[in-house]
Structures are given as C-alpha cells and as structure tokens.
C-alpha positions, 0 to 999 in steps of 0.5 A: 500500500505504502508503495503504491502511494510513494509511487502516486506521489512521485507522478504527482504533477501541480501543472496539471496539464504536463507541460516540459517548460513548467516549473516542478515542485513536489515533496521532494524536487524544486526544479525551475525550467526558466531561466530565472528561476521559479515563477512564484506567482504561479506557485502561489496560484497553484497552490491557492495561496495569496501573496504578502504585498506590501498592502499587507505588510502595512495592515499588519504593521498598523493593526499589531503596532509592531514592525513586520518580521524581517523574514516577511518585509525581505520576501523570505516568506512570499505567500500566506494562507488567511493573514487577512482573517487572523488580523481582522480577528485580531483587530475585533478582540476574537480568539485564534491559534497558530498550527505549524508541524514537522514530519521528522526526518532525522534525529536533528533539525537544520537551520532551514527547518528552523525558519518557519518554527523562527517566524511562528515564535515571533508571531505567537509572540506578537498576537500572544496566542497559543500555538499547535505542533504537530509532529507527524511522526506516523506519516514516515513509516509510510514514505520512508522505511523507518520503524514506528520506535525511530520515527517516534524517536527522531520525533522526540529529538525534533521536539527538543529542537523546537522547544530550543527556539523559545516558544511560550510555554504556557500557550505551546502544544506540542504533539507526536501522532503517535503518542495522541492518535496513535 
C-alpha cells in the first residue's frame, strides 16, 4: 500500500496539464525550467495561496503596532494562507491559534527547518496566542522505511529542537501522532 502511494506521489504533477517548460515542485524536487528561476506567482496560484504585498505588510504593521518580521518585509516568506482573517480577528478582540508541524526526518533539525518554527515564535509572540505542533511522526513509516520506535524517536529529538527556539510555554502544544492518535 505504502508503495503504491510513494509511487502516486512521485507522478504527482501541480501543472496539471504536463507541460516540459513548467516549473516542478513536489515533496521532494524544486526544479525551475526558466531561466530565472521559479515563477512564484504561479506557485502561489497553484497552490491557492495569496501573496504578502506590501498592502499587507502595512495592515499588519498598523493593526499589531509592531514592525513586520524581517523574514516577511525581505520576501523570505512570499505567500500566506488567511493573514487577512487572523488580523481582522485580531483587530475585533476574537480568539485564534497558530498550527505549524514537522514530519521528522532525522534525529536533528537544520537551520532551514528552523525558519518557519523562527517566524511562528515571533508571531505567537506578537498576537500572544497559543500555538499547535504537530509532529507527524506516523506519516514516515509510510514514505520512508523507518520503524514506528525511530520515527517516534527522531520525533522526540525534533521536539527538543523546537522547544530550543523559545516558544511560550504556557500557550505551546506540542504533539507526536503517535503518542495522541496513535
């Protein structure tokens, strides 16, 4: 079963239409066909996401009074997914969370996978919200030939790792699906 879905996600196409001159992203491959490189619009489009203008960055600035996270204003983070909802929520007193993940790997994080986890921090501590982690630990035993005992360790170590970059304690839940959905 698992291999059958391995081999489905290695077809997978976010074209759609198989086009050679298209970019290809997937899990696993970021591959420009252009010369200059990804074409992020299209990405944004494809993915259903919207871009962080400067619009944005200005409403987000004025509704939290504080100054835009760099790794926004440089570009680092180009897309977002319901920002406008969480500021107008924000804006009339209304309750959110933030939710992020991690499908651990390896026994160990990278300065790349620490970036999101750097940006929620500053977010949770901006809005002052809770924050949901969830590890997907289960999910590699599926993609990976990895042991349920590993994954869950390789969770575990990761779980350090976040923990390292300061989350609020209080308003932080960190998960593993194996330990809470089994």
């Amino acid at each position: 079963m698992s291999g059958e879905i391995i081999n489905n996600i290695n077809h997978l196409n976010l074209n759609n239409d198989n086009d050679e001159n298209e970019d290809v992203v997937d899990p696993w491959n970021v591959v420009s066909k252009s010369e200059t490189g990804v074409d992020y619009n299209k990405l944004i489009q494809k993915f259903g996401s919207s871009k962080i203008d400067q619009e944005l960055i200005d409403r987000f600035e004025k509704v939290t009074g504080k100054k835009v996270h760099h790794l926004l204003r440089r570009g680092v983070f180009f897309s977002h997914r319901d920002m406008h909802t969480i500021l107008t929520n924000y804006e009339s007193g209304k309750p959110f969370y933030l939710y992020t993940g991690r499908g651990p790997s390896s026994s160990s994080m990278h300065l790349g996978h620490l970036i999101p986890f750097t940006l929620c921090k500053w977010l949770q501590d901006v809005f002052d919200v809770p924050l949901v982690i969830q590890l997907t630990d289960d999910e590699k035993t599926l993609w990976k030939d990895i042991k349920l005992e590993e994954a869950h360790k390789m969770a575990y170590e990761n779980a350090k790792d976040i923990i390292a970059v300061g989350f609020n304690v209080e308003k932080t839940f960190i998960f593993s699906d194996l330990d809470y959905i089994g």
